[in-house]
Backbone as CSV, one residue per row, in Angstrom:
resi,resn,N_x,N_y,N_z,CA_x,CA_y,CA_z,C_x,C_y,C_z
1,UNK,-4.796,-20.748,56.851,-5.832,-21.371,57.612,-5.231,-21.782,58.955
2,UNK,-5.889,-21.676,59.861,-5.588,-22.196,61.421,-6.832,-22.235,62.542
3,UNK,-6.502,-22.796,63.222,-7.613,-23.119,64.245,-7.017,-22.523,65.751
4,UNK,-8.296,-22.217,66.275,-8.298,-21.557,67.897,-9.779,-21.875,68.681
5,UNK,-9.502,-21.849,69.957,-10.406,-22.219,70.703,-11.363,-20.914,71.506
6,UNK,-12.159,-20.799,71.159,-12.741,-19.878,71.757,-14.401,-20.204,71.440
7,UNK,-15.720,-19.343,71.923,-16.904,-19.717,72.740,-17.829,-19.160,71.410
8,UNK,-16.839,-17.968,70.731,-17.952,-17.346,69.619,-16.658,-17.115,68.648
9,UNK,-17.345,-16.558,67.810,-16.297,-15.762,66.574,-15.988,-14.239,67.396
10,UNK,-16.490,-13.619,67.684,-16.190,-12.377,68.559,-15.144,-12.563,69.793
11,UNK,-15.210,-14.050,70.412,-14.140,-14.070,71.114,-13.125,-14.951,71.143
12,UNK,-12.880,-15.192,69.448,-11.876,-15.744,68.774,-10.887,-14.578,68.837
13,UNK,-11.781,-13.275,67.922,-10.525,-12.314,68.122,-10.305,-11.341,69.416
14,UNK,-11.341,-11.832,70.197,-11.140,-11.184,71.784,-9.396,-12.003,72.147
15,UNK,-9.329,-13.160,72.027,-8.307,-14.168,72.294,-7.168,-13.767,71.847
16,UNK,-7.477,-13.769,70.550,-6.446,-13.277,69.708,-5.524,-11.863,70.293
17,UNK,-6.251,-10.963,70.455,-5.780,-9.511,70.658,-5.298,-10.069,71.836
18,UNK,-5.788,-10.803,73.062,-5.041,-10.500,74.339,-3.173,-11.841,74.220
19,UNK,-3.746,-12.936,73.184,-2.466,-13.417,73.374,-1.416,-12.572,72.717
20,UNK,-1.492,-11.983,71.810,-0.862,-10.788,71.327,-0.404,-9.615,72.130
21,UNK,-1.113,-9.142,73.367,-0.642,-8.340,74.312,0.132,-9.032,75.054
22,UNK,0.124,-10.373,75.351,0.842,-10.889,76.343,2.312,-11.247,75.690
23,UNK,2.308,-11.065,74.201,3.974,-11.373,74.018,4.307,-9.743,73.675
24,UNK,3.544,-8.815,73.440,4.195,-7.962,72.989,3.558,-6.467,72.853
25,UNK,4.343,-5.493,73.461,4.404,-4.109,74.110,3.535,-3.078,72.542
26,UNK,2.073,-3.795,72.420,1.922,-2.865,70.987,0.615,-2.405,71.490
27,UNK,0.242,-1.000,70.727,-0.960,-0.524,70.915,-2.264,-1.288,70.958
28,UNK,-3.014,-1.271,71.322,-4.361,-2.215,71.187,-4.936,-1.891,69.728
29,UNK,-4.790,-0.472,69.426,-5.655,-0.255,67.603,-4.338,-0.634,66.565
30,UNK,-3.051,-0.767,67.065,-2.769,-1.350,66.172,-2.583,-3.282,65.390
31,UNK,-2.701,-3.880,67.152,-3.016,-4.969,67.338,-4.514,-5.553,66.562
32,UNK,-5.322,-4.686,66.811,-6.164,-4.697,65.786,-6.752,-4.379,64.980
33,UNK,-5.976,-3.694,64.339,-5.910,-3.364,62.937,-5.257,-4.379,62.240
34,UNK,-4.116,-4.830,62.589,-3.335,-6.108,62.034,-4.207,-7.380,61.780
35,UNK,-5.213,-7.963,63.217,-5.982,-8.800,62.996,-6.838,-8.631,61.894
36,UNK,-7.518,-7.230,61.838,-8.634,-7.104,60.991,-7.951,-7.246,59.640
37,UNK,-6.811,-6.571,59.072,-6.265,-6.729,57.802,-5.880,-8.552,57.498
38,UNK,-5.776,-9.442,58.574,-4.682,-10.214,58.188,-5.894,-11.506,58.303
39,UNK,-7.389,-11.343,58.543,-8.091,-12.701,58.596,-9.522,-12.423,58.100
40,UNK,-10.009,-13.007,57.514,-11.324,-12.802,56.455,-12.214,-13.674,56.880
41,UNK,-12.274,-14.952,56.915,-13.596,-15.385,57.727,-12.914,-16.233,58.885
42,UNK,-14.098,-16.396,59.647,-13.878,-16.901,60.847,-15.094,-18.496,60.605
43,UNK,-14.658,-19.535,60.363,-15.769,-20.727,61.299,-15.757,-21.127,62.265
44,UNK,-17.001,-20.878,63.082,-16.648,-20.946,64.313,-17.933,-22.972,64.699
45,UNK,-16.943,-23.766,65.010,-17.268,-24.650,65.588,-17.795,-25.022,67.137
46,UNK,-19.093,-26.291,67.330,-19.313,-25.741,68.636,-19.902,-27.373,68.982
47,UNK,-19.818,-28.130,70.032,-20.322,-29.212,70.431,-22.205,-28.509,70.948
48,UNK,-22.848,-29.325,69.843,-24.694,-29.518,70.786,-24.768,-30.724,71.710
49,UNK,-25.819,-30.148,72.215,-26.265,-30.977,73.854,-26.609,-32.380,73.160
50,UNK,-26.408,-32.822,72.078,-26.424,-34.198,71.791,-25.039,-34.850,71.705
51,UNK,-23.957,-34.142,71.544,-22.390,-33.997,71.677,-21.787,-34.008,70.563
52,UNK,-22.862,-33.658,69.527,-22.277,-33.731,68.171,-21.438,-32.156,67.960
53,UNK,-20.411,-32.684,66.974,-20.242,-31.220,66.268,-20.516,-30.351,65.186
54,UNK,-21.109,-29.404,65.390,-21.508,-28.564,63.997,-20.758,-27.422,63.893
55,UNK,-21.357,-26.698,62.630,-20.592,-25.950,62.324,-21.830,-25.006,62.854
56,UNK,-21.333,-23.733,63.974,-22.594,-22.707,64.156,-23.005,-21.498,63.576
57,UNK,-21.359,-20.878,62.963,-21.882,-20.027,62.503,-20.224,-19.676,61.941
58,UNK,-20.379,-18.646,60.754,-19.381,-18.372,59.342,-19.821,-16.604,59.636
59,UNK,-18.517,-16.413,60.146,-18.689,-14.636,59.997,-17.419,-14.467,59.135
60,UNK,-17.313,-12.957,58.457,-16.683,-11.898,57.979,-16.190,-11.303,58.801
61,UNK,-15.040,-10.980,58.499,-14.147,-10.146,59.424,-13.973,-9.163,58.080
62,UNK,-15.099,-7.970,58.732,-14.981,-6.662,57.561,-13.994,-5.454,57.817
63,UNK,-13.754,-5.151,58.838,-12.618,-4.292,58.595,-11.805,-4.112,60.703
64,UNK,-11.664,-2.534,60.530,-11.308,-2.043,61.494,-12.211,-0.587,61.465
65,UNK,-13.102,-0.608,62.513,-14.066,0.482,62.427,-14.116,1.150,64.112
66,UNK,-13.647,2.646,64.372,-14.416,2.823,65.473,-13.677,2.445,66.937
67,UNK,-12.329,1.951,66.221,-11.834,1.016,67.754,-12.230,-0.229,68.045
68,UNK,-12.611,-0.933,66.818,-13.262,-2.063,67.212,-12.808,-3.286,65.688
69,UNK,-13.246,-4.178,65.791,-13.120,-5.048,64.760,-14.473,-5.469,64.341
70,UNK,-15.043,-5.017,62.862,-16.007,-5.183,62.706,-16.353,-6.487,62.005
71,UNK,-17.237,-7.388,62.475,-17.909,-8.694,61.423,-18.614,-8.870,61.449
72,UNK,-19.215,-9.317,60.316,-20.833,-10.058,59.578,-20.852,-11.037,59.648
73,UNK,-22.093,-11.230,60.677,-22.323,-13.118,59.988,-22.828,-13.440,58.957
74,UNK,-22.604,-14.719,58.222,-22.666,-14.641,56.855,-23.910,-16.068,57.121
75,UNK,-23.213,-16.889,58.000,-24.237,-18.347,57.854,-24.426,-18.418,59.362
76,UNK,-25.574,-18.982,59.926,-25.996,-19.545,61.334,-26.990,-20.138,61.353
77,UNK,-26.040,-21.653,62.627,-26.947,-22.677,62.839,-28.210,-22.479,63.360
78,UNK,-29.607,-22.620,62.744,-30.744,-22.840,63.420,-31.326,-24.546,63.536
79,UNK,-31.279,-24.745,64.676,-32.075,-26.110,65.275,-33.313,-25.635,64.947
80,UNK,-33.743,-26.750,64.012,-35.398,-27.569,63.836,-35.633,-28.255,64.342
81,UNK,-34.728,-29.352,65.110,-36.111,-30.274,66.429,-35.029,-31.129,66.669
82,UNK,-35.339,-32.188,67.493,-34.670,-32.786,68.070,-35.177,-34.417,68.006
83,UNK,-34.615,-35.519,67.241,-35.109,-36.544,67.089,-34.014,-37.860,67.244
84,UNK,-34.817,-38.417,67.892,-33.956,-39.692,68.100,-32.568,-39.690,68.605
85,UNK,-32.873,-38.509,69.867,-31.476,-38.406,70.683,-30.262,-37.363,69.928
86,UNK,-30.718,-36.968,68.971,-30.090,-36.195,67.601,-30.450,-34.800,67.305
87,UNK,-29.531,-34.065,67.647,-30.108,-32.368,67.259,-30.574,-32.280,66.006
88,UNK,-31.676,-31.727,65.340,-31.680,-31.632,63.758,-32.001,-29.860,63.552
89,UNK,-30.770,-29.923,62.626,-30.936,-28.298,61.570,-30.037,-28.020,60.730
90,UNK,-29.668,-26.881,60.322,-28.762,-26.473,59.023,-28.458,-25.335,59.363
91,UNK,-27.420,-24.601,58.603,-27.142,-23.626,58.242,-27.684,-22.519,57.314
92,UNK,-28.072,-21.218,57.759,-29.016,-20.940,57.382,-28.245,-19.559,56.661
93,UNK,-28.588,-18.826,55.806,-28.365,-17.543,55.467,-28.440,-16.372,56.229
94,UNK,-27.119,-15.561,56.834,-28.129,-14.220,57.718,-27.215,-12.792,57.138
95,UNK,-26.673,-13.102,55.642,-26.127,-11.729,55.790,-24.816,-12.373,54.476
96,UNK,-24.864,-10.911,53.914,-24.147,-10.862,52.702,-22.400,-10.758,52.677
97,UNK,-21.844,-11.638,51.860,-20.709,-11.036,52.031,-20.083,-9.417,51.504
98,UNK,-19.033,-9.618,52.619,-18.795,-7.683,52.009,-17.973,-7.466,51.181
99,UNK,-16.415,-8.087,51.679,-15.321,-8.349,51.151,-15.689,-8.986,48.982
100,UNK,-16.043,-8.857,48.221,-16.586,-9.637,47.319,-15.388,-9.376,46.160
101,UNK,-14.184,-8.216,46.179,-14.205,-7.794,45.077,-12.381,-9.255,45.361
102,UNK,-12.340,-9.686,46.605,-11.002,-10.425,46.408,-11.451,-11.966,46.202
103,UNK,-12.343,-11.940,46.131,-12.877,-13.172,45.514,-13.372,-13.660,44.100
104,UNK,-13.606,-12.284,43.502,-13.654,-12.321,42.137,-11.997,-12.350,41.265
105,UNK,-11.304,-11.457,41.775,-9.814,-11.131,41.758,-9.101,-12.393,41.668
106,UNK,-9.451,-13.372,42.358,-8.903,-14.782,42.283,-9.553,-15.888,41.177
107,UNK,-10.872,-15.180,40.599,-11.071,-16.229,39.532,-12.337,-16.789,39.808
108,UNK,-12.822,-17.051,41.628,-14.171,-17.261,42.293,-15.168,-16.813,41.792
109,UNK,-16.340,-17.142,41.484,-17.647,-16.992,41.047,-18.472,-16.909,42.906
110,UNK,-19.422,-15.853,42.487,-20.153,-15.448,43.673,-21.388,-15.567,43.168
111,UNK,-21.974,-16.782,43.946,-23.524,-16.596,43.297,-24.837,-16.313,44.308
């Protein structure tokens, strides 16, 4: 587990790949290929215009596809209204996990 600063989950591992170029002389598909093998979800945290923090959105990091790093979002924040100076909403369902069979492998129940 570790934490990084970045704007989305997409440019968590945008970040990722370039601090990785900057220490070291490696291909870009193999740079990420490494990311894609070596990190499974991403939460990506975010301050709302009330200054609170939520959680916005829970992607999958599904593979290496194409030249690219492919992920699913799994959960995202939708705002229901705004009361008493206070953002109000939840986390909502938008998408299945893929990865399922290393979570059973460990003993995890998927419901």
């Amino acid at each position: 587990m570790s934490t990084g600063h970045a704007n989305s989950s997409k440019d968590m591992l945008s970040r990722l790949e370039n601090m990785v170029l900057m220490a070291a002389d490696l291909p870009l598909a193999a740079i990420r290929q490494q990311i894609a093998s070596g990190i499974e979800i991403i939460v990506h945290l975010g301050r709302l215009r009330d200054r609170s923090r939520k959680v916005l959105d829970i992607s999958e990091v599904c593979g290496y596809e194409n030249g690219e790093i492919s992920i699913r979002g799994l959960y995202a924040f939708r705002e229901e209204g705004f009361e008493n100076g206070k953002v109000i909403g939840s986390l909502k369902k938008t998408g299945e996990l893929f990865r399922r069979e290393k979570l059973l492998r460990a003993g995890l129940s998927i419901g």
